[in-house]
N, C-alpha and C positions, 0 to 999 in steps of 0.2 A: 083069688085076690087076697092078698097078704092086707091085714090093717096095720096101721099105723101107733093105733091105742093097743093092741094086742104085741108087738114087739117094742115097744117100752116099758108096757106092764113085766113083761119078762127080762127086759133089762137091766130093771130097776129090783125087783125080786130073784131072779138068778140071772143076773147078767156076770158074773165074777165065774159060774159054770159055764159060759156061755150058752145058755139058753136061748137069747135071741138069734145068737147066730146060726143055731140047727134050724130055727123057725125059719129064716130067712136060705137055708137052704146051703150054709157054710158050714159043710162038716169037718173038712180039715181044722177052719177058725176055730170052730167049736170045741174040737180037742184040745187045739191048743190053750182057750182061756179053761178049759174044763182043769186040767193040771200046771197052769201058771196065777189060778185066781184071775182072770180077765188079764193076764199079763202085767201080774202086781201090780194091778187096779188103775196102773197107766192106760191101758188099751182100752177099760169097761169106760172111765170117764169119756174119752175122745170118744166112744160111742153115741153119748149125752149130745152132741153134735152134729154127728154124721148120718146118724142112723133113720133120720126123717128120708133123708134123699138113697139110703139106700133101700129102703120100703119102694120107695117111687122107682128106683132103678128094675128089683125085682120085679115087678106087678109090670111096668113099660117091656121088658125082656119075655116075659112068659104068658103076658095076657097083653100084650099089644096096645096097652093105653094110651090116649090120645095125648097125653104131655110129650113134651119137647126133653128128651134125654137127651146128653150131649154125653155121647161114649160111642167107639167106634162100630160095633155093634150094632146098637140102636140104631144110628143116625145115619151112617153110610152105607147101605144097604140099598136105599134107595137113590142113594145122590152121586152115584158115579156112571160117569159119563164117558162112552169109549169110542162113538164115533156117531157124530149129527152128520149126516149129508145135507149138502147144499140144499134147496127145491129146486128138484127135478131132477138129482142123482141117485143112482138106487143105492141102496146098500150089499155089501158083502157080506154074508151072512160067516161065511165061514173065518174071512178075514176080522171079523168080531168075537168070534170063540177062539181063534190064536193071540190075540191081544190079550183075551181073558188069561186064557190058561198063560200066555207072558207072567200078567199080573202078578195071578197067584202063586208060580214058581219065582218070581224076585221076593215073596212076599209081602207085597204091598196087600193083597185081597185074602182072607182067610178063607178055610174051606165052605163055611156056611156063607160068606159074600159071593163067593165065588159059582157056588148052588144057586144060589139068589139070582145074580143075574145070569146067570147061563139059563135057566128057568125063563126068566123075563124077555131075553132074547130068543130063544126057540120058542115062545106062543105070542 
């Protein structure tokens, strides 16, 4: 669990290397503020901002916390719905795994959505 006092401390003391952003697990970002100065110190300010809800992002993604993220990710994972039968129709199990895999080749469901409910439908 990432805190929130710990990657502002580092924001605020090497956020212009990006320090907060290795914490939170952006190594690319982190490069980049490492040799742009936090992206000439535009990018470390707009940090001063954002950087609470990306704590909450992290920690919601990698430890399941019970707050309400609104990212595709997070949230759709469990809210897609591919086929309610009527009461007292059975379902098609197989015709449920071809819609999926539909899905996910149009790209509407990414690979880990797509694990998710294929998972969730076969048990």
């Amino acid at each position: 669990m990432k805190s929130k006092v710990t990657a502002y401390l580092l924001w605020f003391f090497l956020g212009i290397f990006g320090a907060h952003k290795f914490y939170l697990g952006k190594v690319g970002m982190g490069i980049l503020y490492l040799f742009t100065f936090g992206l000439f110190f535009i990018g470390w300010f707009i940090d001063l901002f954002t950087l609470g809800s990306k704590v909450d992002l992290y920690n919601a993604l990698h430890f399941g916390s019970g707050k309400n993220v609104n990212t595709n990710t997070a949230s759709n994972i469990n809210n897609i719905v591919l086929n309610v039968p009527e009461s007292g129709q059975s379902t098609n199990v197989t015709e449920q795994l071809l819609k999926l895999a539909e899905l996910k080749s149009s790209g509407v469901l990414s690979e880990e959505e797509f694990n998710a409910q294929k998972t969730k439908l076969l048990t």
